[in-house]
N, C-alpha and C positions, 0 to 999 in steps of 0.2 A: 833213691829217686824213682826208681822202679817204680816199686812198693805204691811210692804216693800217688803214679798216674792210676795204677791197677784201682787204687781204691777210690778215686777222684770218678773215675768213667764207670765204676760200681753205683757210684752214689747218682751220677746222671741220668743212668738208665732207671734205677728205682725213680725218681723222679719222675721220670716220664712217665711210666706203671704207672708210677698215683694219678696222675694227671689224666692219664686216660681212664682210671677206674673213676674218678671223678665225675668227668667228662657222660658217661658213661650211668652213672647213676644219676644224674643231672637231668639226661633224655628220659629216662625211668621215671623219675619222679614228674616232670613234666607228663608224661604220656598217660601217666597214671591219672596226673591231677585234672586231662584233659578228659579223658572216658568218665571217672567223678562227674565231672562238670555236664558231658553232656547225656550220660545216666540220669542226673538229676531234672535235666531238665526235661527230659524224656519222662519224666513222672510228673510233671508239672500236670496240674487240674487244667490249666489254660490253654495246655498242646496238646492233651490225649485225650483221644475220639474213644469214648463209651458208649455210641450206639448208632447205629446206619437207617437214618429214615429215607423211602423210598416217597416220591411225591406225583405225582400226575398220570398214573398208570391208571388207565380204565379197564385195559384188554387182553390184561393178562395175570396171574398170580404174582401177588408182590414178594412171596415171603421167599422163593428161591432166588431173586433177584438181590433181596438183602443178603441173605446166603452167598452170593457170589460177591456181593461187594466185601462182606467182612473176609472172604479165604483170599482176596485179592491186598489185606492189608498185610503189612511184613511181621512176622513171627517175631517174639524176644528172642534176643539174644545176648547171650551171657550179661543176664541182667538190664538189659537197653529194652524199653517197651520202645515198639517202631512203630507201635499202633497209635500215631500221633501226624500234626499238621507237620511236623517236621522231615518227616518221611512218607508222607502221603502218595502214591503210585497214584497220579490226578490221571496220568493216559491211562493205564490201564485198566483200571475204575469205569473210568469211563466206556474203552472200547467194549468192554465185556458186557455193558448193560446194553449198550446199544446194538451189539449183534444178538442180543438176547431174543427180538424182535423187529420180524419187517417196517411194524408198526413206526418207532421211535425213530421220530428225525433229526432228534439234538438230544443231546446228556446234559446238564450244568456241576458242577460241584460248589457246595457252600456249605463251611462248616460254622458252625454256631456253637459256642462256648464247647462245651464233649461231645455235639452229636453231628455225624457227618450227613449233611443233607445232599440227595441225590433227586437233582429235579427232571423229571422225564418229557421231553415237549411230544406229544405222539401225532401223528400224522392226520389226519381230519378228510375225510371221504366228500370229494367235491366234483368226479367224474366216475363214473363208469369205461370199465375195457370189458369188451365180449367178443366171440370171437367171432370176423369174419369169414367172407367167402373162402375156400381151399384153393389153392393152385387150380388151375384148368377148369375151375367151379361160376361157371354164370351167376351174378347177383341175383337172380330171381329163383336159384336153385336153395337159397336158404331164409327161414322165416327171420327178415328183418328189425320186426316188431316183438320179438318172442328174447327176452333176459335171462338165460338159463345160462351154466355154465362161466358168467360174470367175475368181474375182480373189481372192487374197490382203487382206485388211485387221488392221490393226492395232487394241487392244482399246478404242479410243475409234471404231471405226467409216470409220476414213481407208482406204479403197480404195487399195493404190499399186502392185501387180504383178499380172500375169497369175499362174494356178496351174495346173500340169499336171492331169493328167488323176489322180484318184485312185479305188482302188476301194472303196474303205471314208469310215471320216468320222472326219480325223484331228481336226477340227477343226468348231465351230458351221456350221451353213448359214444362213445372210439369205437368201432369197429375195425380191426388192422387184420391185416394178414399175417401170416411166420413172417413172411420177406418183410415188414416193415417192422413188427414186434417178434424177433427171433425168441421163437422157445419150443419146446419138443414135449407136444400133445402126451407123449409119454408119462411125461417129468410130473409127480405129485400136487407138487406146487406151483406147476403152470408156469403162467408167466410172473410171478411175482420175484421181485428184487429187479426188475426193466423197467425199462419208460415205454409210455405209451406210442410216443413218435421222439426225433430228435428235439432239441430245446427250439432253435429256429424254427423248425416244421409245427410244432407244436404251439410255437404264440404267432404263428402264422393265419393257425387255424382257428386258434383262441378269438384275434382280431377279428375276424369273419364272422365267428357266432355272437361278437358284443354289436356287431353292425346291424347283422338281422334281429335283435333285439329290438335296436334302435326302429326300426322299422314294423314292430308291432311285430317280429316274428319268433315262435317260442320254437328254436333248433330242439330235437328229439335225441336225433342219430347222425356223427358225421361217419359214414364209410369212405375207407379207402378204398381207392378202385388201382392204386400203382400211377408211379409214375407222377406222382404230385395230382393226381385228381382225387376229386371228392364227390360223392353220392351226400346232400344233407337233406335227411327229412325231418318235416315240422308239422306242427299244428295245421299247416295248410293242406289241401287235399293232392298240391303238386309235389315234387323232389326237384332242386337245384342239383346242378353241373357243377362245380367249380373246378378252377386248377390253383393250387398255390404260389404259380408263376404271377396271379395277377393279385394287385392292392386292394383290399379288403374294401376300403374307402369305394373306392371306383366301382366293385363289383356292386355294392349295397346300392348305388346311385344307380344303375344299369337296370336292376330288378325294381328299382324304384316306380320305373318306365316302365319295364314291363307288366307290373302287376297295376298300374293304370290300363295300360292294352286290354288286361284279362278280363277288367272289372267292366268297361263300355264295350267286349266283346258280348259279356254273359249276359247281356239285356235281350243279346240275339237271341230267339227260343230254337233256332237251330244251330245256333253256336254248339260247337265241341268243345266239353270238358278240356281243359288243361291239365295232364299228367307231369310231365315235366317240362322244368327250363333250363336251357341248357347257356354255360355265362362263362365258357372256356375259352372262346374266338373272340376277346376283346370287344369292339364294337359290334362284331355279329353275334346276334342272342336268337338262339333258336328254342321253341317251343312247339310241344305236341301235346 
C-alpha cells in the first residue's frame, strides 16, 4: 500500500514537470512566433524609411541635417530593421532639426511610401531689432538712423539672425534697450533666440504702427525710451511720443488733429518747424 502511494505522487509530480515544460515551451514558441512576426514586418517595403529628404531649408546646409535625421533613426537589432514608420523617433527627429537653427520655426514629419520627408517652415524677416540707447545714455547720444550691428526677427518678435548692413528701411526698426531685450553685448550671438518686446507689448505696439499707416504715415523706427514709452520716427520730418498705456485707436485720432494744427500752421512763413509730438498725456498733446 506503501509502495502504491510512493509511486502514485511520482507519477504526479512528473506530471506536473510536463505540464510546466509544456507550458513553458508554448511561451517559446509564441514569443518566438511574435519577433518572426514583427521582423518581418519591419522589412516590409511599406514601413521601412530608405531615404530622409529634407524640404524648405534656404539658410543653411541641408546635407548635415539629413545626417542628423538618419543617426536619430534606431539601429538594427538582432535582426529588427527599426529604421521604419513603426518605430519612427517623430520627437526627436524633429527636435534635432529644429534646434539645428534660430531660423526654423516648425518641423513636420511625413513619410511617403520609403522616404521620410522632413518639412522645414523657416522663419521670414519682417522686423528689424538694433540696438538702442545704453543705460544712462541720452537719445540723441546715438545715430538713430544708422542699421549697423542689426538682427533680423520674425513678425511675433523672435530675434533669430544677424542682418547686413542696409541703407534704407526695408523693414520696422525695434530699437530696445538690455532692460527690455535682455542680452549680454558680450555674447556672439547677441540677442538671438529673445523676443524683441513681450507678446502684449509687442501687438501693442504693432496696433500703433498699422494706425499710423492708416494715416498715410510710413513708421521707420519705434524706440524705447522705458517704462512703456516710445520714440517713433517716420517719413515725417517730426517724431511722436507715445506711451503703450494708451489705445492705438485713440492715439492715431489725436495726431489726426494735430497734424491738421501743423499743416494751417505752416502756411505761417514765421511759423516754427514741428520737431516733435508728444501724445503721452491723453487729451494734452504737446508739440515743439
Amino acid at each position: 500500500m506503501l509502495l502504491f502511494r510512493k509511486l502514485r505522487s511520482s507519477s504526479a509530480r512528473h506530471k506536473r514537470i510536463d505540464r510546466s515544460f509544456l507550458r513553458m515551451a508554448q511561451a517559446v514558441l509564441v514569443v518566438h512566433s511574435l519577433w518572426s512576426l514583427i521582423v518581418w514586418v519591419s522589412e516590409l517595403e511599406s514601413v521601412r524609411i530608405g531615404r530622409v529628404v529634407i524640404e524648405g531649408v534656404r539658410s543653411v546646409p541641408v546635407e548635415p541635417l539629413t545626417n542628423s535625421a538618419w543617426e536619430a533613426l534606431p539601429q538594427d537589432y538582432f535582426g529588427l530593421s527599426r529604421a521604419n514608420t513603426v518605430f519612427l523617433p517623430a520627437e526627436t527627429i524633429r527636435e534635432r532639426i529644429k534646434s539645428a537653427s534660430d531660423r526654423f520655426a516648425a518641423v513636420d514629419l511625413r513619410v511617403d511610401k520609403h522616404t521620410l520627408l522632413v518639412v522645414v517652415e523657416e522663419r521670414v524677416p519682417e522686423l528689424f531689432w538694433c540696438p538702442g540707447a545704453k543705460e544712462g545714455e541720452a537719445l540723441s547720444d546715438f545715430q538713430k538712423n544708422e542699421l549697423s550691428d542689426c538682427f533680423f526677427a520674425s513678425k511675433d518678435g523672435y530675434i533669430f539672425s544677424a542682418a547686413p548692413l542696409y541703407s534704407g528701411f526695408p523693414f520696422t526698426v525695434y530699437r530696445t534697450t538690455p532692460t527690455t531685450t535682455p542680452w549680454r553685448a558680450d555674447n556672439p550671438v547677441g540677442p538671438v533666440g529673445r523676443t524683441i518686446l513681450p507678446p502684449d507689448e509687442l501687438a501693442r505696439t504693432q496696433d500703433l504702427l498699422r494706425a499710423l499707416r492708416g494715416e498715410n504715415i510710413a513708421p521707420r523706427e519705434m524706440i524705447a525710451r522705458g517704462d512703456g514709452d516710445y520714440e517713433i520716427m517716420s517719413d515725417q520730418p517730426w517724431s511722436i511720443l507715445w506711451s503703450s498705456q494708451l489705445t492705438p485707436k485713440e492715439t492715431a485720432r489725436r495726431l489726426h488733429l494735430v497734424m491738421f494744427e501743423i499743416e494751417k500752421g505752416a502756411k505761417d512763413p514765421e511759423a516754427v518747424p514741428v520737431s516733435m509730438i508728444d501724445l503721452r498725456f491723453g487729451n494734452k498733446v504737446f508739440y515743439k
